[in-house]
C-alpha positions as CSV (number, residue, x, y, z in Angstrom):
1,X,0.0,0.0,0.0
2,X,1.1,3.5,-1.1
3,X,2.0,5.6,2.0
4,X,1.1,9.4,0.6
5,X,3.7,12.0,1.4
6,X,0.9,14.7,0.3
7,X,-2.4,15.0,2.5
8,X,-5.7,16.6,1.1
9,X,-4.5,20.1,3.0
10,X,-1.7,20.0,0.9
11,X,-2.8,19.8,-2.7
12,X,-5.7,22.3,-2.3
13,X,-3.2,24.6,-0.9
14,X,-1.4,24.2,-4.2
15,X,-4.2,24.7,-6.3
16,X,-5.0,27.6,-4.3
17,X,-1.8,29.4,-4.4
18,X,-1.6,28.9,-8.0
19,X,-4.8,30.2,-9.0
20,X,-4.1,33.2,-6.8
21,X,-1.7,34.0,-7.9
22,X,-2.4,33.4,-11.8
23,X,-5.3,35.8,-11.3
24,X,-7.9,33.1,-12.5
25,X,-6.3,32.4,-15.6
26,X,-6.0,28.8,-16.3
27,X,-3.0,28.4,-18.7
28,X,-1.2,30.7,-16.1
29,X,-2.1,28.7,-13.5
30,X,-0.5,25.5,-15.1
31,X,2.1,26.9,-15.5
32,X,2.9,28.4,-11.9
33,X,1.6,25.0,-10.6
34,X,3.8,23.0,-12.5
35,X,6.7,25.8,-10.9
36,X,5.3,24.9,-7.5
37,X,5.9,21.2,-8.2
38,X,9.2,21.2,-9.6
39,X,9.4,22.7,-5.7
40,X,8.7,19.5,-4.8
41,X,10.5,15.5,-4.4
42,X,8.6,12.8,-7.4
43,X,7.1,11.3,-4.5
44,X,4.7,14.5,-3.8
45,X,4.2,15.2,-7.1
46,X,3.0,11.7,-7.7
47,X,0.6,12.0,-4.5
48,X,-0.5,15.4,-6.0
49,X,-1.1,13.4,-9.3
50,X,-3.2,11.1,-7.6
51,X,-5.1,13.7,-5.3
52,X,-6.7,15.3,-9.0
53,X,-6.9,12.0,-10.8
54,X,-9.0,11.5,-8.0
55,X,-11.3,14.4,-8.4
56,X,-11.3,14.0,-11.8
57,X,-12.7,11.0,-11.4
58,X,-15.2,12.0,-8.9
59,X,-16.6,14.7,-11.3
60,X,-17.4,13.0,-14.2
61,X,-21.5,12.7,-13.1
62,X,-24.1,13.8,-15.4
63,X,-25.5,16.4,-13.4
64,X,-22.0,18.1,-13.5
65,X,-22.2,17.8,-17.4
66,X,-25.4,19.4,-17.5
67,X,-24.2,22.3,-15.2
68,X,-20.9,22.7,-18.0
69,X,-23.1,22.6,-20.7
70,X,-25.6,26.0,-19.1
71,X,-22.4,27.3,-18.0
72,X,-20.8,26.8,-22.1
73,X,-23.7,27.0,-24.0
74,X,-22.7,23.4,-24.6
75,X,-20.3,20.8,-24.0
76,X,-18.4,17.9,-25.7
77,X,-16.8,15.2,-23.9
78,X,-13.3,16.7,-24.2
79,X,-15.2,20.0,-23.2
80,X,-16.8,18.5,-20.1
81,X,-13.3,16.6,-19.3
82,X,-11.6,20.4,-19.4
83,X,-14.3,21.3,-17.4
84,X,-13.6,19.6,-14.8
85,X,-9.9,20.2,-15.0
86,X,-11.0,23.8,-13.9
87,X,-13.7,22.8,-11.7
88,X,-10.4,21.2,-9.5
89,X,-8.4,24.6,-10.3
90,X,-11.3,27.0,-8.7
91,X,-10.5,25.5,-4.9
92,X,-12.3,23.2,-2.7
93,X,-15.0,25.7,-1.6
94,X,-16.5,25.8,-5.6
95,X,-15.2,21.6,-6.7
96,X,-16.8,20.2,-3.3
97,X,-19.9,22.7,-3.5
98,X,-20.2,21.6,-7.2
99,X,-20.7,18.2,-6.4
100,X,-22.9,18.4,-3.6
101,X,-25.4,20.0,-6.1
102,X,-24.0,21.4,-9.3
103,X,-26.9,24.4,-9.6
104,X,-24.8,26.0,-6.3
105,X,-21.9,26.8,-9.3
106,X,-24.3,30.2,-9.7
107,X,-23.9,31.5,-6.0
108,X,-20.3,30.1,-5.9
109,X,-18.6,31.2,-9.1
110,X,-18.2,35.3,-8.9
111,X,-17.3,35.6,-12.3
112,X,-17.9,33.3,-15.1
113,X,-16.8,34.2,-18.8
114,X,-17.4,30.8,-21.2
115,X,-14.7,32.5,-23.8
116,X,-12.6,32.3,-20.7
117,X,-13.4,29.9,-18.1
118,X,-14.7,26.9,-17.9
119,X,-11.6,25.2,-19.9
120,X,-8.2,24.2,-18.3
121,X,-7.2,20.9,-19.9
122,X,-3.4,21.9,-18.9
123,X,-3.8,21.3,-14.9
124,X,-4.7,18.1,-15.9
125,X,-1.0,17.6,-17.1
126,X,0.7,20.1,-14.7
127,X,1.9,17.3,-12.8
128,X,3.1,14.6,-14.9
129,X,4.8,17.6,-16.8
130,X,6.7,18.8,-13.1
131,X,7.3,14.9,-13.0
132,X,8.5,14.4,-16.4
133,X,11.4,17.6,-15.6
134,X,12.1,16.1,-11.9
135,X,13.0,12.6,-13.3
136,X,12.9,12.1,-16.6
137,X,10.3,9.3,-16.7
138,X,6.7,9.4,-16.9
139,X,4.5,9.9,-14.4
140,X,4.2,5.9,-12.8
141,X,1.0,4.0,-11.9
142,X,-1.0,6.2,-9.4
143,X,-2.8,3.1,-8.0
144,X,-6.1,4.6,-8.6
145,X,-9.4,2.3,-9.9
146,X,-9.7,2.3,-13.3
147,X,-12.0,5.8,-14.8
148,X,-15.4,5.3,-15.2
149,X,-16.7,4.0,-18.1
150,X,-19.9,6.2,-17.9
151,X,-20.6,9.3,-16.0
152,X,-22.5,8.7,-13.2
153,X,-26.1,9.3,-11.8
154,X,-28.7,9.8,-14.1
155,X,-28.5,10.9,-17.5
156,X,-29.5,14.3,-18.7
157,X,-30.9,15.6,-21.8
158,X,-27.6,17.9,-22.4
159,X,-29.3,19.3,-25.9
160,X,-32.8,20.2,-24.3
161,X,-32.4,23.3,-23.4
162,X,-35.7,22.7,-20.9
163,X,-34.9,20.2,-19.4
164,X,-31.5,21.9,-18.7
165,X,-33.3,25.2,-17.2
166,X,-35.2,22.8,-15.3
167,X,-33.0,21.1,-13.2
168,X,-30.4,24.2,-13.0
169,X,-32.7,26.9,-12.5
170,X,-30.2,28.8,-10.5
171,X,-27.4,28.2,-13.6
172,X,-29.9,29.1,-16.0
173,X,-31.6,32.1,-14.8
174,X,-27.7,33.9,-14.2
175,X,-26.0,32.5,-16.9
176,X,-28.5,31.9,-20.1
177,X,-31.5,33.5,-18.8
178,X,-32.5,37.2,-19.9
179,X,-29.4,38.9,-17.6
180,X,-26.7,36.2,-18.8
């Protein structure tokens, strides 16, 4: 059995400090992660590795899906898997809120702009990348189940724009209703 070198304290403390001080900007974020890592022994990077893996794992539910898609007019699955690489880079306040019930995104998100948010596919590979420069090898087994073939919880109608306004009413009404 792994023994982790990096508690849960830890690696939202990183993504913290990074998105602070990035301003919000995701690719700027990645990259001053990835600094903060290199900051770090493999061992801790590969617990950090495993701490979003983790999460991102965790998010992929339908209702989250549902919540991207009002939040970017729409959503892909390489869309929705961005998603949730931000959704892990706004903090533990917005990714735990989120998945208690995904319609909170429009009370916890201050500022949302879908040209700008919403997409952050390169935390997903800020620490493989801090690995990669620390060692030279790839990232190794992280010991994690296997990803879910399927998101999980019931599927939505991600295209019915109803059904969508429905069951994210908050979302809707800030985001795609007559003031979004």
């Amino acid at each position: 059995m792994l023994v982790p070198v990096m508690d849960e304290t830890e690696f939202w403390a990183l993504i913290d400090a990074s998105r602070e001080a990035a301003d919000g900007d995701p690719e700027d974020q990645a990259d001053l992660l990835i600094d903060r890592l290199l900051q770090l022994d493999p061992d801790s990077v590969a617990d950090f590795a495993r701490h979003f893996e983790a999460r991102y794992h965790r998010a992929y539910r339908w209702d989250l899906w549902g919540a991207a898609t009002v939040l970017l007019d729409d959503t892909s699955e390489d869309m929705f898997d961005d998603f949730r690489c931000w959704l892990i880079g706004q903090g533990r306040e917005v990714f735990e809120g989120a998945l208690h019930e995904p319609d909170d995104l429009a009370r916890l998100l201050d500022d949302f702009d879908p040209r700008a948010d919403g997409d952050a596919e390169d935390l997903g590979y800020a620490a493989d990348e801090a690995y990669e420069q620390l060692t030279g090898l790839e990232t190794p087994d992280l010991g994690l189940p296997e990803p879910p073939g399927e998101p999980a919880g019931p599927a939505l109608p991600l295209r019915d724009d109803k059904a969508l306004a429905d069951r994210f009413p908050l979302l809707w009404d800030r985001f795609r209703g007559a003031g979004g």
